[in-house]
N, C-alpha and C positions, 0 to 999 in steps of 0.2 A: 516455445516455438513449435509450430505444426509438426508434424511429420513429413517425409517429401513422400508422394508416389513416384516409384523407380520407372513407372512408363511413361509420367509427364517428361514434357521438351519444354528446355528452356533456352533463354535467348539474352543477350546482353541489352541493356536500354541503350535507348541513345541518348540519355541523362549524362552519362561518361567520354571520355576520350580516353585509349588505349595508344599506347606507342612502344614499339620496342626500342628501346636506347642499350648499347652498349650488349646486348645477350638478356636483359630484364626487360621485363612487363613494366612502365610504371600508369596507372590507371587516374585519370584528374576527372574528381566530382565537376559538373557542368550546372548541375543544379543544385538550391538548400536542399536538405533532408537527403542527402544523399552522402555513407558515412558519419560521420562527426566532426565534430570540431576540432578535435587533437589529430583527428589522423585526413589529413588533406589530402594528401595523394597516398596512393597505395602499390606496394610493389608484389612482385608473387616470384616464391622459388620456381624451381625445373617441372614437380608436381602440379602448382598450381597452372605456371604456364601451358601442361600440357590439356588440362582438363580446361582452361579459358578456350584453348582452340574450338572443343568439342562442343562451347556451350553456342552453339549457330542455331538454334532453331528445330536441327534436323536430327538431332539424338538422342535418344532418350536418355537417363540417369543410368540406366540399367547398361545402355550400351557404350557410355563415357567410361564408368568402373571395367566393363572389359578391355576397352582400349588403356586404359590406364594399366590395370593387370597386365596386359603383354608388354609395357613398356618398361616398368618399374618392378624391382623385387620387392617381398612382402607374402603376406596370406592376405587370401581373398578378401578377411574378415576385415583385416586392417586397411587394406588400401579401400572397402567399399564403405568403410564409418571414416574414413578420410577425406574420398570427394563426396560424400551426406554431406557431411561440416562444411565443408569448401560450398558447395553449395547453398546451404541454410545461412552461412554466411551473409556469405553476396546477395542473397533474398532478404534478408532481415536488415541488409542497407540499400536495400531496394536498386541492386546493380541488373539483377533479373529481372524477367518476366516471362509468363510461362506465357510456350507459343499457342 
């Protein structure tokens, strides 16, 4: 998997549908090739849902890990190789795209 640049912005496709039910995220592929086959819909803890919010377009990688950081305890180290992953994620199932 590539590396991410911490100053690209990225954005949710509109490949997906997002709803919050119940306090969860739960995410439904719209299109093939998006996710797999075993995992059809996808749900995201407190972390992930906070870094879904930030992925609009207008923040860089670099400035999601700071909002993440003020929200969450952790070192920086951890919580910024946490939304990496979370991100390279959801790019590698093609839920992203850079803006």
């Amino acid at each position: 998997m590539a590396k991410i640049d911490n100053k690209k912005k990225y954005r949710i496709t509109e490949n997906i549908v997002a709803r919050e039910i119940e306090g969860e995220i739960i995410i439904v592929p719209l299109t093939a090739g998006i996710g797999d086959a075993e995992d059809d819909l996808f749900s995201l803890n407190d972390t992930g849902k906070a870094v879904w919010t930030y992925l609009d377009g207008s923040n860089s990688v670099n400035e999601i890990i700071n909002q993440i950081e003020e929200k969450f305890e952790g070192s920086p180290a951890e919580i910024g190789a946490d939304v990496m992953g979370f991100i390279e994620e959801l790019l590698s199932r093609n839920m992203l795209e850079e803006e």
